[in-house]
PDB file as gemmi writes it, atoms N, CA and C in Angstrom:
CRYST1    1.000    1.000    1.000  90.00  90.00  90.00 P 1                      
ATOM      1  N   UNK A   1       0.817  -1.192   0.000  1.00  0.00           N  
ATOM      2  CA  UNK A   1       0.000   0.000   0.000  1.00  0.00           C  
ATOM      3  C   UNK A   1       0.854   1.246   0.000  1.00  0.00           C  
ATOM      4  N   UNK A   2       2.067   1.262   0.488  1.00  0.00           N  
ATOM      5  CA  UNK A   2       2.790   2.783   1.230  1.00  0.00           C  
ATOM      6  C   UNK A   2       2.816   2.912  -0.899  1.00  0.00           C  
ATOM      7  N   UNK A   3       3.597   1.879  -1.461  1.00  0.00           N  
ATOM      8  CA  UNK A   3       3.729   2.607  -2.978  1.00  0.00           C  
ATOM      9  C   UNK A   3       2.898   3.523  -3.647  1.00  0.00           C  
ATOM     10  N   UNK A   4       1.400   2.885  -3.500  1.00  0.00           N  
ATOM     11  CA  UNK A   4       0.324   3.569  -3.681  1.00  0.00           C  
ATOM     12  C   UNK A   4       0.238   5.308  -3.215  1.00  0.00           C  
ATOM     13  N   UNK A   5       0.553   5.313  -2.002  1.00  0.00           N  
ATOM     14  CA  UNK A   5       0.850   6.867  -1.630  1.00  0.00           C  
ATOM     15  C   UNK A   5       1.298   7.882  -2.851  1.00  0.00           C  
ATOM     16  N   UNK A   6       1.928   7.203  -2.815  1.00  0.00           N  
ATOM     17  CA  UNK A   6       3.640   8.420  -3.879  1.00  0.00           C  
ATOM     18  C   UNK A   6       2.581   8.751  -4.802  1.00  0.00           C  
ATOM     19  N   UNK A   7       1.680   7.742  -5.716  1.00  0.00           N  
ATOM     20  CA  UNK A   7       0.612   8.583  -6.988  1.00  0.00           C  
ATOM     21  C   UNK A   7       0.199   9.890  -6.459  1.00  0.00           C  
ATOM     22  N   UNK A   8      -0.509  10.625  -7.395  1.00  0.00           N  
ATOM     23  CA  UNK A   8      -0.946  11.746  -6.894  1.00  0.00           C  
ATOM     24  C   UNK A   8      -1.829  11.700  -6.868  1.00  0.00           C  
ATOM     25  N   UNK A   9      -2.817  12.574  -5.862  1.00  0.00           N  
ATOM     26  CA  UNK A   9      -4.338  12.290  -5.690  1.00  0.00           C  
ATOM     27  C   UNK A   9      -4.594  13.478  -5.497  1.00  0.00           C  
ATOM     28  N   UNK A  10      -6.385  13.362  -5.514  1.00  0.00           N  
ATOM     29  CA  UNK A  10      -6.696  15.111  -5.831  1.00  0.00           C  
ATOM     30  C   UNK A  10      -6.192  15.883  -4.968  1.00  0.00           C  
ATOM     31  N   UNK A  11      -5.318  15.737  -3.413  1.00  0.00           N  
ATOM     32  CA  UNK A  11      -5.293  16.171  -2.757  1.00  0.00           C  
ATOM     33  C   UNK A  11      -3.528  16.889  -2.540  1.00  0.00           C  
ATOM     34  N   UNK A  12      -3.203  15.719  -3.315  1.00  0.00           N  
ATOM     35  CA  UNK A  12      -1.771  16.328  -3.559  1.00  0.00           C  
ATOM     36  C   UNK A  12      -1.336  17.992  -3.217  1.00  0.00           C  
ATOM     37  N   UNK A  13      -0.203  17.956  -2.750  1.00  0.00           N  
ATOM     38  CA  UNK A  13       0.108  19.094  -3.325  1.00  0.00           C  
ATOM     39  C   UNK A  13       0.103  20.134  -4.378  1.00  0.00           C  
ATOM     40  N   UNK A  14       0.044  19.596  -5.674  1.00  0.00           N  
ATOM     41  CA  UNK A  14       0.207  20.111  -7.117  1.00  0.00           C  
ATOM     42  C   UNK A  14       1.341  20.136  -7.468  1.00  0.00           C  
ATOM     43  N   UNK A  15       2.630  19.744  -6.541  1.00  0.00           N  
ATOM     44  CA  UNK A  15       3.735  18.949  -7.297  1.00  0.00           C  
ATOM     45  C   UNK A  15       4.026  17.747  -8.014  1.00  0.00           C  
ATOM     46  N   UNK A  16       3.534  17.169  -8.971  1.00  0.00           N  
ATOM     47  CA  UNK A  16       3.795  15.750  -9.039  1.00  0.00           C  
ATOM     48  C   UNK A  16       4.455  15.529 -10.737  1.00  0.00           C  
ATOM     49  N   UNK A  17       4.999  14.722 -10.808  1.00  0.00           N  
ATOM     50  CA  UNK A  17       6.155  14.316 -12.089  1.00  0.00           C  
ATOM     51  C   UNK A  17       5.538  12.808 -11.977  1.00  0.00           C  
ATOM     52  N   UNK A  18       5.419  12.825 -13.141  1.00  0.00           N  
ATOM     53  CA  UNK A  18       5.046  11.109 -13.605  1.00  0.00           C  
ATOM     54  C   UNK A  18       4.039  10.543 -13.131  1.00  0.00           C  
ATOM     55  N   UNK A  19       3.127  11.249 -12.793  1.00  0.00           N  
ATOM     56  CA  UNK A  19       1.674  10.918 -12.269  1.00  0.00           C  
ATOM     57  C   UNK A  19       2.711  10.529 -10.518  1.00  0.00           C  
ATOM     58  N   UNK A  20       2.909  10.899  -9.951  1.00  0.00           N  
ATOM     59  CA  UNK A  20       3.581  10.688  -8.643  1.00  0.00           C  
ATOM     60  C   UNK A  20       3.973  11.674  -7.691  1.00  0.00           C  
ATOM     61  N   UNK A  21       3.354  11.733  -6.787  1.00  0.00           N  
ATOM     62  CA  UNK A  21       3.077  13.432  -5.615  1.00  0.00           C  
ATOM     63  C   UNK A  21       4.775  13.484  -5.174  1.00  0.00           C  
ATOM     64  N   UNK A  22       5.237  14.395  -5.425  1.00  0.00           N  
ATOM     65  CA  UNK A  22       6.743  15.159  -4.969  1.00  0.00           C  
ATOM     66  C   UNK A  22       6.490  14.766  -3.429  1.00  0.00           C  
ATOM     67  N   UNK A  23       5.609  14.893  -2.711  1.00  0.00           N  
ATOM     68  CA  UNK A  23       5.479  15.655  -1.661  1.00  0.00           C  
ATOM     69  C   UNK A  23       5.318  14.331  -0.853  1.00  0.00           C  
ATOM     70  N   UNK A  24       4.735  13.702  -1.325  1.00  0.00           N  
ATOM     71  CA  UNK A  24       4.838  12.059  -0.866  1.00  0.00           C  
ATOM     72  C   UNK A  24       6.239  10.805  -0.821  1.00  0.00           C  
ATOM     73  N   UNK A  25       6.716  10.979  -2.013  1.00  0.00           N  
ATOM     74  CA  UNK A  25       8.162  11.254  -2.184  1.00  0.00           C  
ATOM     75  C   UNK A  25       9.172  11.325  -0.741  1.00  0.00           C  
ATOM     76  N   UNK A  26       8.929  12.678  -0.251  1.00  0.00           N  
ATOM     77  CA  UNK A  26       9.621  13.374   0.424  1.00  0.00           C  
ATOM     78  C   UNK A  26       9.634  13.417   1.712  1.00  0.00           C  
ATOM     79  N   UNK A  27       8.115  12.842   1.999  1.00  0.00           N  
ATOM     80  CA  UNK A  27       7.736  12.069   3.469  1.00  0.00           C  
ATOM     81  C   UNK A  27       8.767  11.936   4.183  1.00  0.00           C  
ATOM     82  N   UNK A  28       8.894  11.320   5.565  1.00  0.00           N  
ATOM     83  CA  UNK A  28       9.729  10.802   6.212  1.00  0.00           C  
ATOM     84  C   UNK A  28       8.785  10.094   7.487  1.00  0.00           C  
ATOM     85  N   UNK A  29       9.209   9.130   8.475  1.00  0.00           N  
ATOM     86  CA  UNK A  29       8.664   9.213   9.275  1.00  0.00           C  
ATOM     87  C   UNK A  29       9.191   9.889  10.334  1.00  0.00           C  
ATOM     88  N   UNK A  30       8.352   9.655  11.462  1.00  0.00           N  
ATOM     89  CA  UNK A  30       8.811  11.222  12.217  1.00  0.00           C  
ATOM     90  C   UNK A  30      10.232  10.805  13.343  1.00  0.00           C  
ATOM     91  N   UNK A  31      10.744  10.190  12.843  1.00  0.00           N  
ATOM     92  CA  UNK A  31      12.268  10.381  13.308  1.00  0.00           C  
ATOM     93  C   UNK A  31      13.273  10.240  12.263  1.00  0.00           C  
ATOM     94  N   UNK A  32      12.758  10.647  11.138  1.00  0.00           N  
ATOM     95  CA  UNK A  32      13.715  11.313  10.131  1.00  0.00           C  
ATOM     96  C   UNK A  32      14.362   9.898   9.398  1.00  0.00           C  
ATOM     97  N   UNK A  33      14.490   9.090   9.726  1.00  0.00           N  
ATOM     98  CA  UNK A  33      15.233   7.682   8.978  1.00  0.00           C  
ATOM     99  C   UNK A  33      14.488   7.116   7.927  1.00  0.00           C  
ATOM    100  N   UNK A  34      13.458   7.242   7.550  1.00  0.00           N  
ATOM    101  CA  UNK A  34      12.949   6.369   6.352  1.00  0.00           C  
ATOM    102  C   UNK A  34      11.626   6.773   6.318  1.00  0.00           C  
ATOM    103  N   UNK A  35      11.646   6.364   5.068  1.00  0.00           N  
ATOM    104  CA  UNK A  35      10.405   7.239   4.028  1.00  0.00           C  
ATOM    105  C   UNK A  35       8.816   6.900   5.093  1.00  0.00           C  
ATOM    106  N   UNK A  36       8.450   7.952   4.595  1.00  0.00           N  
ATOM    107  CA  UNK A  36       7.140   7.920   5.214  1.00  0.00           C  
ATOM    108  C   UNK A  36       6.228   6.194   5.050  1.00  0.00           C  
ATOM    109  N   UNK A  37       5.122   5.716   5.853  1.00  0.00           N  
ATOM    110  CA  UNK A  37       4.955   4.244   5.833  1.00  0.00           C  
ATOM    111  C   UNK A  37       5.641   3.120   5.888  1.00  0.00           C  
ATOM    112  N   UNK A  38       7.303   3.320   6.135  1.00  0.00           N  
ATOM    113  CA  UNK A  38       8.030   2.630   6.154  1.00  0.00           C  
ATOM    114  C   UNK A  38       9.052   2.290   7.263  1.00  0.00           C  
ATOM    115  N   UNK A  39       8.484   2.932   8.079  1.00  0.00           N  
ATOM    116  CA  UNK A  39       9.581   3.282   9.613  1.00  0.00           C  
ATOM    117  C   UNK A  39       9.584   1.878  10.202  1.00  0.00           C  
ATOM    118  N   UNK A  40      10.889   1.849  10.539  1.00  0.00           N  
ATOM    119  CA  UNK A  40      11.883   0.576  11.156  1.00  0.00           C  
ATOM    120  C   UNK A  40      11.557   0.679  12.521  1.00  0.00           C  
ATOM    121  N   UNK A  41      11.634   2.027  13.476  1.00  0.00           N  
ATOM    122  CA  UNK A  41      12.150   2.334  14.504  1.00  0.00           C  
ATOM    123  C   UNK A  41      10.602   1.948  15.609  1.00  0.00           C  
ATOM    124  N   UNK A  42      11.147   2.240  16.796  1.00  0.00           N  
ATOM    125  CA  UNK A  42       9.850   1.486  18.010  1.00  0.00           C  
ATOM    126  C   UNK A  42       8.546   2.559  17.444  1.00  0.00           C  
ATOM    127  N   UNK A  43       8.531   3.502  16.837  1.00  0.00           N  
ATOM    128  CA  UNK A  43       7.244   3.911  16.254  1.00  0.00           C  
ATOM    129  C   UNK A  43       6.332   3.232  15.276  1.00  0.00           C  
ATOM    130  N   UNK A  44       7.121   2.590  14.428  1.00  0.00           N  
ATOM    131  CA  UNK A  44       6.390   1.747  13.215  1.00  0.00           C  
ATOM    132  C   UNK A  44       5.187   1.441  13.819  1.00  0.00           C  
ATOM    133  N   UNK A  45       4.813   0.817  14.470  1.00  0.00           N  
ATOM    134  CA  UNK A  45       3.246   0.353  14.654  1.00  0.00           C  
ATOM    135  C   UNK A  45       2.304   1.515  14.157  1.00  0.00           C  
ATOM    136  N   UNK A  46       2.432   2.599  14.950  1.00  0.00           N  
ATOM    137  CA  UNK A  46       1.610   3.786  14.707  1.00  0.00           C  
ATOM    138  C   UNK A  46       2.134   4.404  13.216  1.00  0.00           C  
ATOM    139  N   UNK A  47       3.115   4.401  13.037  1.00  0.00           N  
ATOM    140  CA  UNK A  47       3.707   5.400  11.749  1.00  0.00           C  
ATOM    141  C   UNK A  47       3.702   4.849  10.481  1.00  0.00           C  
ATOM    142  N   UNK A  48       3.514   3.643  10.444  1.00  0.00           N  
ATOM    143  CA  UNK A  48       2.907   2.617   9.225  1.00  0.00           C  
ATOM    144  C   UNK A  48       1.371   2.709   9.381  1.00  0.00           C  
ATOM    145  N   UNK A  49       0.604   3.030   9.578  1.00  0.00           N  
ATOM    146  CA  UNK A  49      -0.860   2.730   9.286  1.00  0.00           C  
ATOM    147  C   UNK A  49      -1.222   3.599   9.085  1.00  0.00           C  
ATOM    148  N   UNK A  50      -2.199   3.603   8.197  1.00  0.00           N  
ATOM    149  CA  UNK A  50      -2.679   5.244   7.318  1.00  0.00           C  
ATOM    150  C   UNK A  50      -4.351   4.803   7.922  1.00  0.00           C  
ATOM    151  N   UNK A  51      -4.924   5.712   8.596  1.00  0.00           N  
ATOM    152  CA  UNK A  51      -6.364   6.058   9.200  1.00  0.00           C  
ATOM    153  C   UNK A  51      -6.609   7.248   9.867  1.00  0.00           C  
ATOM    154  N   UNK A  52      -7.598   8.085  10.013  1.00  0.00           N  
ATOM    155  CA  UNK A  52      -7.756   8.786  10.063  1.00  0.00           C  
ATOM    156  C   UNK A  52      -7.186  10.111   9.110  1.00  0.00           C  
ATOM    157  N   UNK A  53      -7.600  11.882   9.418  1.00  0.00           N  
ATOM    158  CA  UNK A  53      -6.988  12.435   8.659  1.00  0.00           C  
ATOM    159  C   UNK A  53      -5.524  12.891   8.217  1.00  0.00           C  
ATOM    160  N   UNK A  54      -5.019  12.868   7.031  1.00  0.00           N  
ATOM    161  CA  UNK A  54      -3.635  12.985   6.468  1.00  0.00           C  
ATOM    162  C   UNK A  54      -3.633  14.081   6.226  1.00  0.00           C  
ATOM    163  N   UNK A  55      -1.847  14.249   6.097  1.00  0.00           N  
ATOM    164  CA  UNK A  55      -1.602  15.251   5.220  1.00  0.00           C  
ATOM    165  C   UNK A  55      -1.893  15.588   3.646  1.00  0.00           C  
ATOM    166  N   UNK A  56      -1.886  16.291   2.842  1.00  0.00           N  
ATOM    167  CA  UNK A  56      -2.324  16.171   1.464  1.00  0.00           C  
ATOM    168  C   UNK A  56      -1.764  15.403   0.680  1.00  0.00           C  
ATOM    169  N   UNK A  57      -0.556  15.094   1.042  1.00  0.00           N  
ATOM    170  CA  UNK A  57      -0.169  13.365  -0.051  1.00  0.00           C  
ATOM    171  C   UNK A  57      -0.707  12.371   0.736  1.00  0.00           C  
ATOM    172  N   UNK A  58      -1.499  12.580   1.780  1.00  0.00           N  
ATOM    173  CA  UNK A  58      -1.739  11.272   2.596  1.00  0.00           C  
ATOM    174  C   UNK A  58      -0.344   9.997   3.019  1.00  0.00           C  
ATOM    175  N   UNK A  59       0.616  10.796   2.892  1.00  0.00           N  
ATOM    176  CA  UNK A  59       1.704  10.009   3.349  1.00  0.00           C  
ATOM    177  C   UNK A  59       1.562  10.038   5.263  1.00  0.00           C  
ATOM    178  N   UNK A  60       1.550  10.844   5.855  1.00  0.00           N  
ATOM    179  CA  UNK A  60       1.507  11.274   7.252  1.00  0.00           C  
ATOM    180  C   UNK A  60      -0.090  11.857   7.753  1.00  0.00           C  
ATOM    181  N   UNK A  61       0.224  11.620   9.066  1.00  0.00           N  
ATOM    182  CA  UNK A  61      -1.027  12.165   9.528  1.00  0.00           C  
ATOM    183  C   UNK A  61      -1.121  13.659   9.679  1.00  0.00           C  
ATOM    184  N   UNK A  62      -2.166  14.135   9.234  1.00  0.00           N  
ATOM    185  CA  UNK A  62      -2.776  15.795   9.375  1.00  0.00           C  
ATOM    186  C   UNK A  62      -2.119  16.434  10.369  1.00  0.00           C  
ATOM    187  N   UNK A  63      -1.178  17.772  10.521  1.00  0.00           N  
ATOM    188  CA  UNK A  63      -0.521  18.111  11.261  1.00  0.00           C  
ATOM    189  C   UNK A  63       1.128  17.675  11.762  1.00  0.00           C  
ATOM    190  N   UNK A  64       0.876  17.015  11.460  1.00  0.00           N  
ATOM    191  CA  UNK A  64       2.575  15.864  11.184  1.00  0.00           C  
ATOM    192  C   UNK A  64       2.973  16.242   9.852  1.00  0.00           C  
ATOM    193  N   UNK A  65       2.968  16.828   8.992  1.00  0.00           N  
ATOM    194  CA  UNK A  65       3.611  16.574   7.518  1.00  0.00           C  
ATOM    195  C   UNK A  65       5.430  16.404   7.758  1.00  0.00           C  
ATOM    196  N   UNK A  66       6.283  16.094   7.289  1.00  0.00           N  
ATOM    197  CA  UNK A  66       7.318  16.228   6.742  1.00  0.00           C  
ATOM    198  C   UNK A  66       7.866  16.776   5.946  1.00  0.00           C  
ATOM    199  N   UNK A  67       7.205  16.949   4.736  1.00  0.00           N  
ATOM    200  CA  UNK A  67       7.705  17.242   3.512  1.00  0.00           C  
ATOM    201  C   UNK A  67       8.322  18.666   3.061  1.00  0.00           C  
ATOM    202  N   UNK A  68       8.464  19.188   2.414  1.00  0.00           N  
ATOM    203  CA  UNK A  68       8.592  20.546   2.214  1.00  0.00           C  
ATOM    204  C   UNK A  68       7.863  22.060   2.509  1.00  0.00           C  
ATOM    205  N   UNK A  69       6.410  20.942   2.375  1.00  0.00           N  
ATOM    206  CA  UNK A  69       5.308  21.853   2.710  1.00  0.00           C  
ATOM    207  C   UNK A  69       4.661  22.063   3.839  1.00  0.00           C  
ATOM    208  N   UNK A  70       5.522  21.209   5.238  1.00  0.00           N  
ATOM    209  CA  UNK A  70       5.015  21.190   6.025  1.00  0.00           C  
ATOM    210  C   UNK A  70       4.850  22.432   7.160  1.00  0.00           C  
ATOM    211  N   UNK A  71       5.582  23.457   7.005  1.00  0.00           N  
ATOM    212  CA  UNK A  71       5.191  24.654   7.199  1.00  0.00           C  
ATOM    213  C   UNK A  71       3.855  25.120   6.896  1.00  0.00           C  
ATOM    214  N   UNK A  72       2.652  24.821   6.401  1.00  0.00           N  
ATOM    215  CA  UNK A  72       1.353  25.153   5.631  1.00  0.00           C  
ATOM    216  C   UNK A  72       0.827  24.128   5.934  1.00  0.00           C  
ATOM    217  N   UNK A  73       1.573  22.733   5.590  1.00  0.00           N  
ATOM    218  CA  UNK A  73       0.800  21.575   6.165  1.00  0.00           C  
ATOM    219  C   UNK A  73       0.248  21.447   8.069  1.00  0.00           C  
ATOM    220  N   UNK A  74       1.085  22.366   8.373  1.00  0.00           N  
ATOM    221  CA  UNK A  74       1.264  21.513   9.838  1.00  0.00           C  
ATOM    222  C   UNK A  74       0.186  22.906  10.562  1.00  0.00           C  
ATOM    223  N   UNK A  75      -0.215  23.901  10.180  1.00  0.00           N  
ATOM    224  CA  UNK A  75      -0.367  25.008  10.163  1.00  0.00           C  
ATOM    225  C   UNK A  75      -1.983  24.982  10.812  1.00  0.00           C  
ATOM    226  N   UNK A  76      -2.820  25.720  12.042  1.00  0.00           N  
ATOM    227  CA  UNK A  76      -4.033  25.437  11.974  1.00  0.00           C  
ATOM    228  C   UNK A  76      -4.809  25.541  10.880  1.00  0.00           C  
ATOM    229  N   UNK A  77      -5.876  25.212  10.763  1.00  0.00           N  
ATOM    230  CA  UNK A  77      -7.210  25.472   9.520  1.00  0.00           C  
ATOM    231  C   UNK A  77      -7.827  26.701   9.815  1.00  0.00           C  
ATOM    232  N   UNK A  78      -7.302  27.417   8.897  1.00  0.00           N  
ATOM    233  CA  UNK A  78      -8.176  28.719   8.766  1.00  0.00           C  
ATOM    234  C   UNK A  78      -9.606  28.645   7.598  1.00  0.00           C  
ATOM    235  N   UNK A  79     -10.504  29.467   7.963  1.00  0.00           N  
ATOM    236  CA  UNK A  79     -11.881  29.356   7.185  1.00  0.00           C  
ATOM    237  C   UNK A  79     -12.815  28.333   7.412  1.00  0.00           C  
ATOM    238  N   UNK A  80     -13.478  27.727   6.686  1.00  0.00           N  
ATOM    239  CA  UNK A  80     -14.135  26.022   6.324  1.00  0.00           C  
ATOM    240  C   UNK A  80     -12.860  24.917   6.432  1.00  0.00           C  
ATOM    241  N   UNK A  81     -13.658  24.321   7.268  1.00  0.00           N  
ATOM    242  CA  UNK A  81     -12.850  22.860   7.908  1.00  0.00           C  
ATOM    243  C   UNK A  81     -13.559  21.452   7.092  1.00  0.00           C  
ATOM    244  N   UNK A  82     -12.935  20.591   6.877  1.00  0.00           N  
ATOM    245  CA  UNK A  82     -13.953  19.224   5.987  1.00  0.00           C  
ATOM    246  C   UNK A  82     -14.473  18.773   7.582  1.00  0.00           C  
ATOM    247  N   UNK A  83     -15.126  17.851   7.370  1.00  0.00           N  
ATOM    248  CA  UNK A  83     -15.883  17.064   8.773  1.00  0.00           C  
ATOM    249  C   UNK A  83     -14.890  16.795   9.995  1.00  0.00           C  
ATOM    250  N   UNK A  84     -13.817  16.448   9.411  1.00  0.00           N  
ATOM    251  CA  UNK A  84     -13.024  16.026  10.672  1.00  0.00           C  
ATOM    252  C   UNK A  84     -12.069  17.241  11.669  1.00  0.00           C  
ATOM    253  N   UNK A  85     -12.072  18.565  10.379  1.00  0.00           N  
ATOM    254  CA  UNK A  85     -12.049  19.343  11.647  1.00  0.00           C  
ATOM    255  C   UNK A  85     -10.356  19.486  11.481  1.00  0.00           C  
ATOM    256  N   UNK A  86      -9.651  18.710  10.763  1.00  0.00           N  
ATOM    257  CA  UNK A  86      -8.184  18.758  10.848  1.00  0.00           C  
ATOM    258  C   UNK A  86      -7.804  19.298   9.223  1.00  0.00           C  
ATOM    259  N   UNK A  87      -8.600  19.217   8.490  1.00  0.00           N  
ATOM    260  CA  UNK A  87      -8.187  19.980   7.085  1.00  0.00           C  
ATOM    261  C   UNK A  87      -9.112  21.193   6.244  1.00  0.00           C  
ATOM    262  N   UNK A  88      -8.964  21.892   5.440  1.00  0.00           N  
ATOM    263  CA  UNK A  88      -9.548  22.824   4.926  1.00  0.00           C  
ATOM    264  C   UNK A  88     -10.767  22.009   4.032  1.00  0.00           C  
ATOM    265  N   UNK A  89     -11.761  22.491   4.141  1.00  0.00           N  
ATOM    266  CA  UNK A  89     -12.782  21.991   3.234  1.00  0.00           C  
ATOM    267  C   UNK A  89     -12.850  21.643   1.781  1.00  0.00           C  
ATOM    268  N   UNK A  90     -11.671  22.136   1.333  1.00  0.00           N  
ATOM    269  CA  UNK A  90     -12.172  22.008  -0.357  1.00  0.00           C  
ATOM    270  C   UNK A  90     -10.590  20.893  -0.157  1.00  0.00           C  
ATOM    271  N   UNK A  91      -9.920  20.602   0.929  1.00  0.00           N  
ATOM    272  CA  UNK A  91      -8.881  19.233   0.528  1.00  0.00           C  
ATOM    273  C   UNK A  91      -9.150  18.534   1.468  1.00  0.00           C  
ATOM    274  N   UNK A  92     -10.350  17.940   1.915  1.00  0.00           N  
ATOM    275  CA  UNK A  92     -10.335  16.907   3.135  1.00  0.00           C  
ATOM    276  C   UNK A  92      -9.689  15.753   2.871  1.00  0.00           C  
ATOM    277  N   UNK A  93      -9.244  15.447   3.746  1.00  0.00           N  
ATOM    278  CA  UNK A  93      -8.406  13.527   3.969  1.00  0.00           C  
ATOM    279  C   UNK A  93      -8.917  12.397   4.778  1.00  0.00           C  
ATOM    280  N   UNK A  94      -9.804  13.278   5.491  1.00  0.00           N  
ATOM    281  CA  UNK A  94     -10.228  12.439   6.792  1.00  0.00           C  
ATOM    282  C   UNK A  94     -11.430  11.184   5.822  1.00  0.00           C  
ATOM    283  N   UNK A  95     -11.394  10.183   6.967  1.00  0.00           N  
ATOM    284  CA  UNK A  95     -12.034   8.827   6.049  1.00  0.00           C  
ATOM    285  C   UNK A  95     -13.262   9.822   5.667  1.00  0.00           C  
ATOM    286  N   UNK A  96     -14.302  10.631   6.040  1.00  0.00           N  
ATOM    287  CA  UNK A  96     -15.327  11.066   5.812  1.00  0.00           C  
ATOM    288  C   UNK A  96     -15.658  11.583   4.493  1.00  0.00           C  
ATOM    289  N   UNK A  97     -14.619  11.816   3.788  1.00  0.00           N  
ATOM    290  CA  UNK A  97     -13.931  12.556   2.766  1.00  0.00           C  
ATOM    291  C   UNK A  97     -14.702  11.390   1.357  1.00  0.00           C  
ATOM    292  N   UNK A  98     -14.620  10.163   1.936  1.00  0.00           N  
ATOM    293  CA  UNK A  98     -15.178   9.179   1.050  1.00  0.00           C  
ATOM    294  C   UNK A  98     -16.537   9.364   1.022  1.00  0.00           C  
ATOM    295  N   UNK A  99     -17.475  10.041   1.329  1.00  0.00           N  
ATOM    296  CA  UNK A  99     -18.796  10.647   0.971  1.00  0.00           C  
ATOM    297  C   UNK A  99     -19.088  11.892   0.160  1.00  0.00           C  
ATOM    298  N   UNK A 100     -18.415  12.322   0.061  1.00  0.00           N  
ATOM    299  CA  UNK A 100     -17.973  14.037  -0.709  1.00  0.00           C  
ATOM    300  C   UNK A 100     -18.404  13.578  -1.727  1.00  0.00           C  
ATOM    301  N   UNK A 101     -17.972  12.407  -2.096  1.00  0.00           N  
ATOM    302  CA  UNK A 101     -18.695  12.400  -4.128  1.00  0.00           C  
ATOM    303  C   UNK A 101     -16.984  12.139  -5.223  1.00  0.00           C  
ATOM    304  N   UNK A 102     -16.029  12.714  -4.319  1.00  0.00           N  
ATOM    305  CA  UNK A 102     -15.032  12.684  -4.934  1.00  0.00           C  
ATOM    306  C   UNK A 102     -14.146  11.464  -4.434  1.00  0.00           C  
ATOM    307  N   UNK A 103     -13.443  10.435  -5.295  1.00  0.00           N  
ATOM    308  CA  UNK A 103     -12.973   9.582  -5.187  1.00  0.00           C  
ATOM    309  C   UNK A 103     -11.540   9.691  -4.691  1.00  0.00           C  
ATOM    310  N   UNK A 104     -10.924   9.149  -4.362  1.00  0.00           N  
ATOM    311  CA  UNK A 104      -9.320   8.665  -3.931  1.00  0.00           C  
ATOM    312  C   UNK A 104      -8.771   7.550  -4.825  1.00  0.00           C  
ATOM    313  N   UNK A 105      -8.135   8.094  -6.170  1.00  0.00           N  
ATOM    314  CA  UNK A 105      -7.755   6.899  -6.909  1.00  0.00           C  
ATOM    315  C   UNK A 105      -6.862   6.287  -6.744  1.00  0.00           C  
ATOM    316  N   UNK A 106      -6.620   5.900  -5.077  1.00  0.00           N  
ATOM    317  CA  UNK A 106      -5.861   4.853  -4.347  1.00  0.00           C  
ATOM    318  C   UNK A 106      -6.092   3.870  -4.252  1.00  0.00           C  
ATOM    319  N   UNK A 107      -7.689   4.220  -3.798  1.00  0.00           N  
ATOM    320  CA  UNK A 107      -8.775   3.148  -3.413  1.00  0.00           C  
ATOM    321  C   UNK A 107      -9.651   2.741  -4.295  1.00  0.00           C  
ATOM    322  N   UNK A 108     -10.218   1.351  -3.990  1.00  0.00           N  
ATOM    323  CA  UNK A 108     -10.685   0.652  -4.952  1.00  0.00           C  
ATOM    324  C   UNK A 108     -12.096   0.111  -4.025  1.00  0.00           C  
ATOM    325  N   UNK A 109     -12.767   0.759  -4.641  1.00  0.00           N  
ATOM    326  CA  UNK A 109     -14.870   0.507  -4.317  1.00  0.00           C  
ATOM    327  C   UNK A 109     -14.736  -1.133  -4.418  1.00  0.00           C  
ATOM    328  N   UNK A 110     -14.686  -1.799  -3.588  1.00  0.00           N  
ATOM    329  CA  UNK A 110     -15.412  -3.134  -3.916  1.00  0.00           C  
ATOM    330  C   UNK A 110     -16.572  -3.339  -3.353  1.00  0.00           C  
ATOM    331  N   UNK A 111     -17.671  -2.367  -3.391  1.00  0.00           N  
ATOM    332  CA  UNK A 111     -18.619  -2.264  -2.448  1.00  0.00           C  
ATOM    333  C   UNK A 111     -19.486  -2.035  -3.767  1.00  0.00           C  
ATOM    334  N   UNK A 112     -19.175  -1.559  -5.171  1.00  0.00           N  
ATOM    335  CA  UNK A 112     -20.413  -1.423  -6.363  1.00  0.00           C  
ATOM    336  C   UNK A 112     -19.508  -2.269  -7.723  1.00  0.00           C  
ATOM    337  N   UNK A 113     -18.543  -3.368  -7.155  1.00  0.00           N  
ATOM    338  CA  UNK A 113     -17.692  -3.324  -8.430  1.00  0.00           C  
ATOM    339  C   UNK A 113     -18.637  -4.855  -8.186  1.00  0.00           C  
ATOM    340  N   UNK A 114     -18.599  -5.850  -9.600  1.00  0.00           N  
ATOM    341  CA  UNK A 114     -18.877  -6.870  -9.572  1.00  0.00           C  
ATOM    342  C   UNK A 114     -17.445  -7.708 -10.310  1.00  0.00           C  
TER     343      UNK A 114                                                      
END                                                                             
């Protein structure tokens, strides 16, 4: 799944090369040694599992970013908040985000596919 990240999704940043988010890329986990979803260290349990709301590559959790952008990422929500309250309304991440109408072409509906 962590490969899946790196694509870009609507939520991306708007950096991405080769259909693949820069910004996801660039992740880390949060003791700096290895790419975001991939941490070795006594955090992995928590720092490998993607639930609840993310950052906009959905590599890290909302407020945690790493990346370049995490100055803006990590930043409170000013204006309209999406449901969960941790991102701006027009880029939600939080699972709730899967009712909006707009898809995550990470994920795969097996709930209308036959």
């Amino acid at each position: 799944m962590a490969t899946e990240v790196t694509k870009a999704t609507p939520t991306c940043c708007g950096k991405n090369s080769g259909g693949e988010c820069v910004c996801a890329k660039q992740a880390t986990c949060s003791c700096g040694k290895q790419s975001a979803l991939h941490c070795t260290c006594e955090k992995a349990p928590a720092e490998n599992t993607m639930s609840g709301p993310r950052c906009s590559c959905r590599a890290r959790p909302a407020g945690q970013c790493t990346c370049e952008n995490a100055a803006k990422e990590n930043s409170a929500v000013t204006g309209g908040a999406c449901a969960c309250g941790a991102r701006p309304a027009d880029s939600c991440t939080c699972e709730r985000a899967a009712t909006s109408g707009s898809s995550n072409p990470n994920e795969i509906d097996f709930t209308t596919k036959k």
